[in-house]
FIBA-274629 format. One record per residue (C-alpha): chain; residue in one letter; residue number from 1; x, y, z. Coordinates in Angstrom, 3 decimals, padded with zeros to 6 digits. Layout:
BEGIN
ATOM   ch   aa     i          x          y          z
ATOM    A    a   NUM          X          Y          Z
...
This chain:
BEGIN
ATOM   ch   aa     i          x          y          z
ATOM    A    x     1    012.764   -032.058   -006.122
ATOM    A    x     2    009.340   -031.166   -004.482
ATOM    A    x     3    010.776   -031.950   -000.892
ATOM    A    x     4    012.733   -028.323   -000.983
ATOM    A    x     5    009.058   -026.613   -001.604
ATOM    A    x     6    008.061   -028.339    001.890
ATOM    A    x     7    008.579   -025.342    004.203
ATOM    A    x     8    007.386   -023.082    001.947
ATOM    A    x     9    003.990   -025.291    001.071
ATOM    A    x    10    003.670   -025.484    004.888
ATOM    A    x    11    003.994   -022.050    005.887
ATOM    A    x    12    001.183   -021.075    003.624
ATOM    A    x    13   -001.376   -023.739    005.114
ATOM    A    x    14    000.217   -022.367    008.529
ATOM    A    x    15   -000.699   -018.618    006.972
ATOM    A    x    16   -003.722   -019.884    005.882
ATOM    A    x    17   -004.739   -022.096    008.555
ATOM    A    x    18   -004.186   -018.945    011.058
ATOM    A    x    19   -006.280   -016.741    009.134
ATOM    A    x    20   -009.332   -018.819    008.668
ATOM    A    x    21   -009.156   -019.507    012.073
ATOM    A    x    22   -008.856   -015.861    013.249
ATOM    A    x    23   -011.668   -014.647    010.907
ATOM    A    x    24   -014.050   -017.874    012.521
ATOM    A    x    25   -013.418   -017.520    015.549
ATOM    A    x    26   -013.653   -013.557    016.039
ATOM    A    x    27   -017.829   -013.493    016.287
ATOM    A    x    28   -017.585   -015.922    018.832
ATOM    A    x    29   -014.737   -015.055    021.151
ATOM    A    x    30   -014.654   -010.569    020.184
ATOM    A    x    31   -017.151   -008.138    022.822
ATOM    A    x    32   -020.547   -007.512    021.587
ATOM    A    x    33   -020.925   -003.930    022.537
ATOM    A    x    34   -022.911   -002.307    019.782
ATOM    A    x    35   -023.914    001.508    020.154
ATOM    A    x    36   -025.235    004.060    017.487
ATOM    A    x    37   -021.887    005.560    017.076
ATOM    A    x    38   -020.403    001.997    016.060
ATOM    A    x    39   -023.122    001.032    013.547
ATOM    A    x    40   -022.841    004.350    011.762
ATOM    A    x    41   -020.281    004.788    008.817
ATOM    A    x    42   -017.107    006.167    009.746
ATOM    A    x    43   -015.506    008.584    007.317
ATOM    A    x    44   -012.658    009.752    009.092
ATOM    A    x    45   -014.032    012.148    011.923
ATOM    A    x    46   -016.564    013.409    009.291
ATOM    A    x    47   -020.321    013.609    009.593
ATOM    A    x    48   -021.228    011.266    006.660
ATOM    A    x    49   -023.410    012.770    004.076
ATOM    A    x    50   -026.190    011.159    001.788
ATOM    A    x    51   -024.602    010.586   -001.764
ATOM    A    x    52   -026.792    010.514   -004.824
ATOM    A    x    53   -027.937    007.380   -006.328
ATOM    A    x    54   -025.550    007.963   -009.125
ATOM    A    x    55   -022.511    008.577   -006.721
ATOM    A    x    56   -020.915    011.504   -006.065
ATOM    A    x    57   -017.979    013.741   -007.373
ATOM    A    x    58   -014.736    013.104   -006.339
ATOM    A    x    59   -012.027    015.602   -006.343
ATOM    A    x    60   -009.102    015.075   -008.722
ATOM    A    x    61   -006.863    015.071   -005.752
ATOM    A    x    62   -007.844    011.836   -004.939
ATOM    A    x    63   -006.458    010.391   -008.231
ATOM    A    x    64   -003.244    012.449   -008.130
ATOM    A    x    65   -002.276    011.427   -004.650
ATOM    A    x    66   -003.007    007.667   -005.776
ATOM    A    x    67   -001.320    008.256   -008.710
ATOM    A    x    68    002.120    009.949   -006.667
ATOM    A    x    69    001.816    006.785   -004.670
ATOM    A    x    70    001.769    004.442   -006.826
ATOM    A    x    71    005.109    006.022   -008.803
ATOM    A    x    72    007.055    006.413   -005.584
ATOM    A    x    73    005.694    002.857   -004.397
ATOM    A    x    74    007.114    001.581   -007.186
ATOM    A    x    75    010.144    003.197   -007.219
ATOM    A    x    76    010.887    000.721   -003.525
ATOM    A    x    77    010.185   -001.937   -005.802
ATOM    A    x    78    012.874   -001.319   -007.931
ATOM    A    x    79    014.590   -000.554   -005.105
ATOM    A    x    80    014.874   -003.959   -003.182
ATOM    A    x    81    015.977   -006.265   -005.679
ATOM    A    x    82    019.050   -003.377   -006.388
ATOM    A    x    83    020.305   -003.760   -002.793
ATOM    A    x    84    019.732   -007.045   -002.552
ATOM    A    x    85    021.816   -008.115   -005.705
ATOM    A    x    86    024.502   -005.025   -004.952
ATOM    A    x    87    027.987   -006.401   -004.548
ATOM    A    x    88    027.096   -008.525   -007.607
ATOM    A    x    89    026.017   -005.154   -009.959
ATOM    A    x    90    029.171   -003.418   -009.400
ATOM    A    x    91    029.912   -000.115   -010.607
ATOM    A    x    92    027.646   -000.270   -013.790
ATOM    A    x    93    024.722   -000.952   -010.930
ATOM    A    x    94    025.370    002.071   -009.003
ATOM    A    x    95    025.525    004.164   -011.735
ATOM    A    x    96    022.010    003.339   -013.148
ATOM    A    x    97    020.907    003.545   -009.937
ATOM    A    x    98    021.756    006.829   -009.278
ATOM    A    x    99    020.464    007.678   -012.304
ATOM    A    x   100    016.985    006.266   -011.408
ATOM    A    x   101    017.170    007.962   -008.029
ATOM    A    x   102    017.728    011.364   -009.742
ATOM    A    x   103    015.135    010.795   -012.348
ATOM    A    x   104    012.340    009.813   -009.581
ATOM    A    x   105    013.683    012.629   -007.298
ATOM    A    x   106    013.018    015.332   -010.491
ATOM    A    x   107    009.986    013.843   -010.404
ATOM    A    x   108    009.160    014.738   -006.699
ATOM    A    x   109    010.523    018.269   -006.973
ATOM    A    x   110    008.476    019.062   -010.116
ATOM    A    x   111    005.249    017.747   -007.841
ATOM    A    x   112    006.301    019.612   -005.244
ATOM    A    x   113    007.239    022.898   -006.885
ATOM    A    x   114    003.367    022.295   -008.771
ATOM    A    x   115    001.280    021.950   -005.352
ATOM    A    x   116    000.745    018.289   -006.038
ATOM    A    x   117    001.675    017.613   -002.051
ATOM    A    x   118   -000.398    020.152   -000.431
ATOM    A    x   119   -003.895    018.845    000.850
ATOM    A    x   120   -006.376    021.692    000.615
């Protein structure tokens, strides 16, 4: 019963052999060429600022694009297992997945038509 669970069981330790190996061995065999530019924090292109002890302010737009992301992530992982499992749903599957798609795609136009997609 346990022999099917074989390849699987080995392709992790493979995964995980490869990565612990990868992360170990990067200090010795990776270039050493350190300059101020490298050991400063990178914040996209911007000059980093100091922050107050107590952290700074973040605009809400951060939160809403996480949140859009997160709803239209999710929406691929409801998504997958549909087309995977397709010929099997029939017509009833199609249906209620058109149904999803138009509710999720509401959901995108109302976000659009509000701003939520425009980076200011």
């Amino acid at each position: 019963m346990l022999a099917t669970y074989a390849p699987l069981v080995g392709l992790f330790v493979l995964a995980a052999g490869f990565a612990l190996f990868s992360v170990t061995a990067a200090p010795f065999i990776g270039p050493r060429r350190y300059n101020s530019a490298k050991l400063e924090a990178y914040e996209c292109g911007i000059e980093p600022v100091d922050q107050p002890l107590s952290g700074g302010r973040f605009p809400i737009k951060y939160y809403l694009t996480a949140m859009l992301f997160i709803v239209f992530d999710i929406e691929i992982v409801f998504l997958y297992p549909w087309a995977v499992a397709n010929d099997q749903l029939g017509v009833f599957g199609l249906v209620e997945m058109v149904v999803f798609i138009a509710t999720v795609f509401i959901a995108y136009a109302y976000v659009w038509r509000r701003g939520g997609l425009e980076w200011d």
